[in-house]
LUMTOR-39154 format. One record per atom (N, C-alpha, C, O, CB): y negated, x negated, z; residue in one letter. Coordinates in steps of 0.2 Angstrom, whole numbers, padded with zeros to 4 digits, always signed. Last residue first. Glycine has a CB too. Layout:
REM residues N
YXZa...
//
This chain:
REM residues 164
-0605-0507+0456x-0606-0508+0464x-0611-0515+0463x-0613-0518+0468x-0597-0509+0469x-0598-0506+0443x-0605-0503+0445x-0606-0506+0451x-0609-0511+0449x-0606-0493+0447x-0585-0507+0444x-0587-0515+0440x-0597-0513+0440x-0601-0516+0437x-0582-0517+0429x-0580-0499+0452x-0579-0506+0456x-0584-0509+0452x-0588-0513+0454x-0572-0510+0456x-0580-0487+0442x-0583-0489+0448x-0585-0496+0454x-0589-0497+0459x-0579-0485+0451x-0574-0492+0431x-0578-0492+0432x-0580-0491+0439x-0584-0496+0441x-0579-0490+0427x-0562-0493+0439x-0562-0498+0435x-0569-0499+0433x-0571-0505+0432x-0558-0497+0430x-0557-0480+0444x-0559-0486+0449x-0561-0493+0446x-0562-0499+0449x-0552-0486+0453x-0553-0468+0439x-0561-0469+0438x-0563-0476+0442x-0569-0477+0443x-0565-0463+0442x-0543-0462+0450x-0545-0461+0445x-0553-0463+0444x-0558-0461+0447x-0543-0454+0445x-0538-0465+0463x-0541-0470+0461x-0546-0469+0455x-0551-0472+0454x-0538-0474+0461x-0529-0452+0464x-0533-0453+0469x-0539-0457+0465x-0545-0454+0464x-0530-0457+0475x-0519-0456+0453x-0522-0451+0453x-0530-0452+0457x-0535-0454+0454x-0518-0445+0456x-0509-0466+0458x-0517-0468+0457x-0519-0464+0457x-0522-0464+0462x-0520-0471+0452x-0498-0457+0470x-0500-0458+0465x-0507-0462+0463x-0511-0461+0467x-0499-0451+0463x-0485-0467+0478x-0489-0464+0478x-0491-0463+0472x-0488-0466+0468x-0492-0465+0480x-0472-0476+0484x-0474-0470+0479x-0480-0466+0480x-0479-0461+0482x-0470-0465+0478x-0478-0487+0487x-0477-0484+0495x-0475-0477+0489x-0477-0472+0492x-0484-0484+0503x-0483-0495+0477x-0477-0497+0479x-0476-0495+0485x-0472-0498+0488x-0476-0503+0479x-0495-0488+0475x-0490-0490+0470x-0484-0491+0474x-0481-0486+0474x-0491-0496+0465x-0503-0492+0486x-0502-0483+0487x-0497-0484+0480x-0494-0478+0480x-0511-0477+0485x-0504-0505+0486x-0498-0502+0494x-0499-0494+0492x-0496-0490+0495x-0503-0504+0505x-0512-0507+0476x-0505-0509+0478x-0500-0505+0483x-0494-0504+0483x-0505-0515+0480x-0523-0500+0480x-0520-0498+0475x-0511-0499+0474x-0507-0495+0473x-0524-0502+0471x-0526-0510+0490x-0526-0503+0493x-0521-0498+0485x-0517-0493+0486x-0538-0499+0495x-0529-0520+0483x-0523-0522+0489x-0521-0514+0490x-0515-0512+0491x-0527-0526+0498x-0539-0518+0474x-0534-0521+0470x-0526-0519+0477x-0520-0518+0476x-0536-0531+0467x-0550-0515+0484x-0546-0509+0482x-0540-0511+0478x-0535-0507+0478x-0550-0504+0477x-0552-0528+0487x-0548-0525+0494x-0548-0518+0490x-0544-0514+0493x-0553-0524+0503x-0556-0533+0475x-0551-0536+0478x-0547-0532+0483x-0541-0532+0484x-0554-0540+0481x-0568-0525+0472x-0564-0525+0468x-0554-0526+0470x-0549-0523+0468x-0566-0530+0465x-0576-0531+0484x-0573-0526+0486x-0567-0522+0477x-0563-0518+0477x-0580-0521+0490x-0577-0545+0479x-0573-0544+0483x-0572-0536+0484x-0566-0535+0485x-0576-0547+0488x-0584-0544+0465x-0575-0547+0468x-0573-0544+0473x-0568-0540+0473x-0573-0555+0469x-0597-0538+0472x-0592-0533+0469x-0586-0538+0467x-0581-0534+0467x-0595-0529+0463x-0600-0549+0480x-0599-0543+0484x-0594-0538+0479x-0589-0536+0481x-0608-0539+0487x-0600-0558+0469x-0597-0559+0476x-0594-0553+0479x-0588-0551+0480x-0601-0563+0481x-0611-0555+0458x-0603-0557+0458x-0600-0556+0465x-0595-0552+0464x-0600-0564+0456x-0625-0556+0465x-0620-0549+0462x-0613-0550+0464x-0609-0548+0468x-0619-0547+0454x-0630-0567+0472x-0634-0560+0470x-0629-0555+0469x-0629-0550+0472x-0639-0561+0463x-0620-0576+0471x-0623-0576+0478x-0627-0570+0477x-0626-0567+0482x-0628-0582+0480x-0617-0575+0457x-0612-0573+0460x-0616-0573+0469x-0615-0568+0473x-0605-0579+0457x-0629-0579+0450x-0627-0574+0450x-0621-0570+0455x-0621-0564+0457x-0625-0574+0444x-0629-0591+0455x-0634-0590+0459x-0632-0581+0457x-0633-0576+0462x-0642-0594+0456x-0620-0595+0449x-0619-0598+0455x-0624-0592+0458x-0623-0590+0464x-0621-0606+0454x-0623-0594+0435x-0617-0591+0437x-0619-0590+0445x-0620-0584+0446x-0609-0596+0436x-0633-0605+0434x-0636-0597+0433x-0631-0594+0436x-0633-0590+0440x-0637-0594+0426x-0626-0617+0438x-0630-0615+0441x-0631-0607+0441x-0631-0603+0446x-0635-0618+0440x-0609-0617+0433x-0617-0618+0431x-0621-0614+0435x-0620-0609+0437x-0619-0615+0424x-0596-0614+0433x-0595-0621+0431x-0604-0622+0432x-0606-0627+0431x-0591-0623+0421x-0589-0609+0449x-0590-0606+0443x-0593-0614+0441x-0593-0618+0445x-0595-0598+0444x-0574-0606+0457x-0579-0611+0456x-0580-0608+0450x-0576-0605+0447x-0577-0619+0457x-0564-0598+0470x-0565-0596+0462x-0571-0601+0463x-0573-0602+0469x-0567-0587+0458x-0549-0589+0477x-0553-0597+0478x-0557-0596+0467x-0555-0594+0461x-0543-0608+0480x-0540-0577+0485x-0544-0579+0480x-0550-0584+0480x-0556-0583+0483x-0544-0575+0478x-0529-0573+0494x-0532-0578+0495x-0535-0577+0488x-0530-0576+0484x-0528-0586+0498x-0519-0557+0502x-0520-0562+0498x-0528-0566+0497x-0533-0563+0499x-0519-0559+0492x-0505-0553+0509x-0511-0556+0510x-0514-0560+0503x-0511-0564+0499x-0511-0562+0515x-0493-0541+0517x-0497-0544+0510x-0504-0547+0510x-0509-0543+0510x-0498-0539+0505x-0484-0538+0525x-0489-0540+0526x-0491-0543+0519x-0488-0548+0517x-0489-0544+0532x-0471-0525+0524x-0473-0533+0523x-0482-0530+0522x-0485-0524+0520x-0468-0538+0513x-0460-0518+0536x-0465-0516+0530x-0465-0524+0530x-0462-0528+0534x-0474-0511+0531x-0453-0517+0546x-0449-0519+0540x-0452-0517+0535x-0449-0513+0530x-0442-0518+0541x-0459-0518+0559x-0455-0510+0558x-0455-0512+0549x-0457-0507+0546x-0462-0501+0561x-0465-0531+0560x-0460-0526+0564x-0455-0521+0562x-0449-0521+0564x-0463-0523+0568x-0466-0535+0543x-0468-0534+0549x-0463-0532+0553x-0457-0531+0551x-0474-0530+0548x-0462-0552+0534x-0462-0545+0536x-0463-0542+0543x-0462-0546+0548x-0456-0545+0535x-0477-0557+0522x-0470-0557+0530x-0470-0551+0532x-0475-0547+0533x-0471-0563+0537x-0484-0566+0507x-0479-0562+0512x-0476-0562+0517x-0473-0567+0518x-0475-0561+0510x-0497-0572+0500x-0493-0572+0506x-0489-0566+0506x-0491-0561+0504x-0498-0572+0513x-0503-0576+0484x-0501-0571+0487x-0498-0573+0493x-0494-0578+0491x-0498-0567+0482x-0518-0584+0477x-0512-0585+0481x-0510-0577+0486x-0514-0573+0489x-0513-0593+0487x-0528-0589+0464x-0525-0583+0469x-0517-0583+0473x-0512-0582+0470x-0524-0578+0465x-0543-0599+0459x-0534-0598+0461x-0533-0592+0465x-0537-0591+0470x-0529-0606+0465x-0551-0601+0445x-0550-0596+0450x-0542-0602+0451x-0538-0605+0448x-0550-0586+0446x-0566-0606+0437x-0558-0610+0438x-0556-0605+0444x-0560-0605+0449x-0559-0621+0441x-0577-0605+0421x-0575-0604+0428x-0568-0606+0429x-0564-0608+0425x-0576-0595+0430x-0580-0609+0406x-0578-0613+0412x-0577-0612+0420x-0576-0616+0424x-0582-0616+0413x-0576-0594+0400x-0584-0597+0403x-0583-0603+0406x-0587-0603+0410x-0588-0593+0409x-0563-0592+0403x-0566-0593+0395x-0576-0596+0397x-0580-0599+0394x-0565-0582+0388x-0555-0600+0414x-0558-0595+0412x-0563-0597+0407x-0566-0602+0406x-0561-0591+0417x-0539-0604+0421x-0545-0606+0420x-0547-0602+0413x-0544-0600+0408x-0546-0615+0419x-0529-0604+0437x-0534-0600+0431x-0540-0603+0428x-0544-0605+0432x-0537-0592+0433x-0516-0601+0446x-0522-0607+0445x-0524-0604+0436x-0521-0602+0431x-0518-0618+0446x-0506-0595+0457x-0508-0595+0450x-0514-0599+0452x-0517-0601+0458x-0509-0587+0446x-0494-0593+0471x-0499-0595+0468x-0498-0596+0461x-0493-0598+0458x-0501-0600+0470x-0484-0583+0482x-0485-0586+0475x-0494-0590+0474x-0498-0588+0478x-0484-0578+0469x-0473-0584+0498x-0479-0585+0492x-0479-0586+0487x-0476-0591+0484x-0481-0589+0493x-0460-0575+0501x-0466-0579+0503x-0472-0580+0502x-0477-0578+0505x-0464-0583+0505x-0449-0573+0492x-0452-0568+0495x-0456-0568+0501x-0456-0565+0506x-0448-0563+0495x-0448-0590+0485x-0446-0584+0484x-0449-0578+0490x-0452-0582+0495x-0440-0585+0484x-0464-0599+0481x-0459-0600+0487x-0455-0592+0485x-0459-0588+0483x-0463-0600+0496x-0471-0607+0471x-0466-0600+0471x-0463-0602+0474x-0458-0605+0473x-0463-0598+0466x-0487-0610+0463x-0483-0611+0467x-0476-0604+0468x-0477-0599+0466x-0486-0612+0472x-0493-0613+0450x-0493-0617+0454x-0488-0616+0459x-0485-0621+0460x-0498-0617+0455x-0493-0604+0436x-0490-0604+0442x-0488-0610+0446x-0482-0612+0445x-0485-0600+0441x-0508-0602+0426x-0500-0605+0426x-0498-0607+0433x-0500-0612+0435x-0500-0611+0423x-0518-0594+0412x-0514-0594+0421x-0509-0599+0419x-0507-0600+0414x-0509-0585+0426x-0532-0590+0406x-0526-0594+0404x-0523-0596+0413x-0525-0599+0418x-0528-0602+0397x-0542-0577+0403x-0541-0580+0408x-0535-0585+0406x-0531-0582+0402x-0541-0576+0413x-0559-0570+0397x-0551-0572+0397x-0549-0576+0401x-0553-0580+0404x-0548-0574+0390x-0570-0557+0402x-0569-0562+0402x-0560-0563+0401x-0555-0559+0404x-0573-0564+0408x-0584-0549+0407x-0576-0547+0405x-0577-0555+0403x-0583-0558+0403x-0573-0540+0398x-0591-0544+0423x-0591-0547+0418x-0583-0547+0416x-0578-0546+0419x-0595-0552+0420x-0589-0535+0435x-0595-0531+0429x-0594-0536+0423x-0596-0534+0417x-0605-0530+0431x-0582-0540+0442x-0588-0541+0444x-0593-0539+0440x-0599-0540+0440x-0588-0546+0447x-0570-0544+0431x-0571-0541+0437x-0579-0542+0437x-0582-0545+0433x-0567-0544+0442x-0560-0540+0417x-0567-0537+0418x-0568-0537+0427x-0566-0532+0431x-0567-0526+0414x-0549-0549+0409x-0552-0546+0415x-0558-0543+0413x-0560-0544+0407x-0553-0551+0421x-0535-0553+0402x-0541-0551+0399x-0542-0547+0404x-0538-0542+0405x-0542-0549+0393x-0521-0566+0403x-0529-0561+0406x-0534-0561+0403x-0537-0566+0401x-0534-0563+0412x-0508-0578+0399x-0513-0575+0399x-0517-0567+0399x-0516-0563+0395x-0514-0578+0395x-0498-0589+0405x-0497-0582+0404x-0505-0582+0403x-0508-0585+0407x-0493-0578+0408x-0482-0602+0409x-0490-0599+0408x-0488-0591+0405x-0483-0588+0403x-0494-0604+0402x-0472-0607+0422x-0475-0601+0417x-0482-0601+0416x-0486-0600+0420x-0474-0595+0420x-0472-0614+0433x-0475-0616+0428x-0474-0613+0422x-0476-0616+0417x-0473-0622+0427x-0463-0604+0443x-0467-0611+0443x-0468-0615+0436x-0464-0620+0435x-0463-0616+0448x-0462-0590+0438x-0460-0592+0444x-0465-0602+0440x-0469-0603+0435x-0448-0589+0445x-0467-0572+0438x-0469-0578+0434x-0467-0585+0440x-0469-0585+0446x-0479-0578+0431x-0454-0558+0437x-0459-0563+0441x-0460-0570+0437x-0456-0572+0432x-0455-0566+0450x-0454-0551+0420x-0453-0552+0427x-0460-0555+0430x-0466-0555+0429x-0446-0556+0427x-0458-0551+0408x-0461-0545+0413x-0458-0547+0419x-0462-0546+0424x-0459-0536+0412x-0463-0562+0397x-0460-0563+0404x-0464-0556+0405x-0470-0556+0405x-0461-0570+0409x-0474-0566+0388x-0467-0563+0386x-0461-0562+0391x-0455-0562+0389x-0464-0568+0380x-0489-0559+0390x-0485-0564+0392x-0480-0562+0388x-0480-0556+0385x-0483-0565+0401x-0505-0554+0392x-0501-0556+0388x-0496-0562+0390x-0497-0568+0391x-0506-0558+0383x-0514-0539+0401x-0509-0547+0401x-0504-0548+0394x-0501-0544+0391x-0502-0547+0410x-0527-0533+0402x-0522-0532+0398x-0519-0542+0398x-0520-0548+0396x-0525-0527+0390x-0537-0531+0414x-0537-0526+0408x-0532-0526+0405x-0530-0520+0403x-0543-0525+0404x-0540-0531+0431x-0534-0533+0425x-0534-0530+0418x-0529-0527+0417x-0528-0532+0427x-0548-0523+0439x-0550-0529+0435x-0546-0533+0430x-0549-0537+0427x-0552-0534+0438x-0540-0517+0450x-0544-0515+0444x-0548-0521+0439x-0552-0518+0435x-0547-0511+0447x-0521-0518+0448x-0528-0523+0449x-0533-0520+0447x-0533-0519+0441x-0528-0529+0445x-0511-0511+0445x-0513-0511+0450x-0521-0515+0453x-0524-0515+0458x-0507-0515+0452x-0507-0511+0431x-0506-0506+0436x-0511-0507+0443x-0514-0502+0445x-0497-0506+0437x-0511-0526+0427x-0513-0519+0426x-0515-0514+0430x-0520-0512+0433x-0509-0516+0424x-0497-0532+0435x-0508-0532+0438x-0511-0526+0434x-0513-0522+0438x-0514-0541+0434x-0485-0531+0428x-0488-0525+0433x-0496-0525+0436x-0499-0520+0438x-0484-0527+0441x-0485-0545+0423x-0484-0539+0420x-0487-0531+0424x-0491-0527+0422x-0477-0539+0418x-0485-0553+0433x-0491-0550+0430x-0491-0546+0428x-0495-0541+0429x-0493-0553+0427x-0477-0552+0447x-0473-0551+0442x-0479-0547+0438x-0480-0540+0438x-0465-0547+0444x-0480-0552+0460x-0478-0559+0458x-0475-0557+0449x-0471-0561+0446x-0472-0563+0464x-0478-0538+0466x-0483-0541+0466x-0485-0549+0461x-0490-0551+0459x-0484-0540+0473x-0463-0536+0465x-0468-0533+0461x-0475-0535+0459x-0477-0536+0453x-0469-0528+0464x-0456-0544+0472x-0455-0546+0467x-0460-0540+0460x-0460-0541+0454x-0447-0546+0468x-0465-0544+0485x-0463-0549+0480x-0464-0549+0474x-0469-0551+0470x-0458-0551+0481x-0459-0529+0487x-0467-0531+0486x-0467-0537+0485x-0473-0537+0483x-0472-0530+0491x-0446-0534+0489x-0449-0526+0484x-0455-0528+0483x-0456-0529+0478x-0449-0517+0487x-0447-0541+0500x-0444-0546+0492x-0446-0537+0487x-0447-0537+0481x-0430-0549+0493x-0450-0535+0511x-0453-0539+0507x-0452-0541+0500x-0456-0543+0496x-0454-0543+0510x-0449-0516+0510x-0446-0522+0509x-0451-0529+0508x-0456-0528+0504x-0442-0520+0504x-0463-0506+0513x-0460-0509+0508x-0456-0513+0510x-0459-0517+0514x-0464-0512+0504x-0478-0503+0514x-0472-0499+0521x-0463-0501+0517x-0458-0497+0517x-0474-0486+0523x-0489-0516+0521x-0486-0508+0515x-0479-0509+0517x-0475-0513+0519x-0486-0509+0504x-0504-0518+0527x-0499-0518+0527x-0496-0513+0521x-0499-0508+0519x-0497-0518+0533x-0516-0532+0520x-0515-0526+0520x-0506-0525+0520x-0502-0529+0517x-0519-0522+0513x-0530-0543+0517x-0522-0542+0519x-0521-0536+0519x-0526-0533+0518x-0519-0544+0525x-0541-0555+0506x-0539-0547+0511x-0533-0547+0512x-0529-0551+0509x-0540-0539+0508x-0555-0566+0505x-0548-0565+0509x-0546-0556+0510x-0549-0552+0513x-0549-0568+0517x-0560-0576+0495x-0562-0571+0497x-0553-0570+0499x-0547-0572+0497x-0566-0567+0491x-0572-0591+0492x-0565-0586+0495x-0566-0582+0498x-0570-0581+0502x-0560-0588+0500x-0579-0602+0479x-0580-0595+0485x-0573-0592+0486x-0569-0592+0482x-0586-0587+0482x-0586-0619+0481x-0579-0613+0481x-0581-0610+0485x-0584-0610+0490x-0571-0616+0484x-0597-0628+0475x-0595-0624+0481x-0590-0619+0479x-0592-0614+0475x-0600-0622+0485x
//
């Protein structure tokens, strides 16, 4: 069974500025708390069948990750598809649209199968609740980056998410 986890969040941004930021791994660092360090030879956007590799820490567990960009509509949607040094298998899909007053709506979809029972039962006990709220500060992070802001605020957010 596939777990999803869903958040959106508005930011007061161009869409194709939050596109082209958010779709461009090199930046997850910055912005993800669970991204500890990407290995790619592309800083840009990773556009359809780029690979690239993650070294995470979400949900208290660390872990590598090997990506490759499933989808790429330009300053609409991205998708990545991940398969993880445990046998876990993640996909993350990013939405874009522009709102009224010419911010973008940023959504994002994460789909994750873990390969073994113990995982399984870990992730219904722990993993879940801390991805997910990992997840909606990864969104809250983003929109305070790309609205200039400073992290400052978040200072300490990497361990704090991967305690919860």
């Amino acid at each position: 069974m596939s777990t999803h986890i869903y958040h959106a969040i508005e930011i007061q941004v161009p869409v194709q500025q939050a596109f082209d930021y958010a779709c461009a791994p090199s930046h997850w660092p910055d912005w993800h708390p669970s991204s500890l360090k990407l290995y790619t030879n592309n800083a840009g956007i990773a556009s359809i069948g780029t690979g690239f590799e993650e070294d995470v820490q979400a949900g208290g567990r660390t872990g590598h990750l090997v990506w490759t960009v499933t989808e790429f509509v330009n300053a609409q949607r991205w998708t990545g598809q991940a398969k993880v040094d445990n046998g876990a298998s993640l996909t993350v899909s990013y939405h874009f649209s522009a709102t009224a007053n010419g911010g973008t709506l940023f959504e994002r979809h994460l789909h994750y199968d873990l390969p073994n029972l113990a995982l399984k039962v870990l992730n219904f006990l722990v993993l879940r609740r801390r991805i997910t709220a990992e997840s909606a500060l990864s969104l809250q992070r983003l929109q305070t980056v790309l609205q200039g802001g400073s992290l400052g605020d978040f200072a300490g957010d990497k361990s704090l998410a991967a305690s919860h």
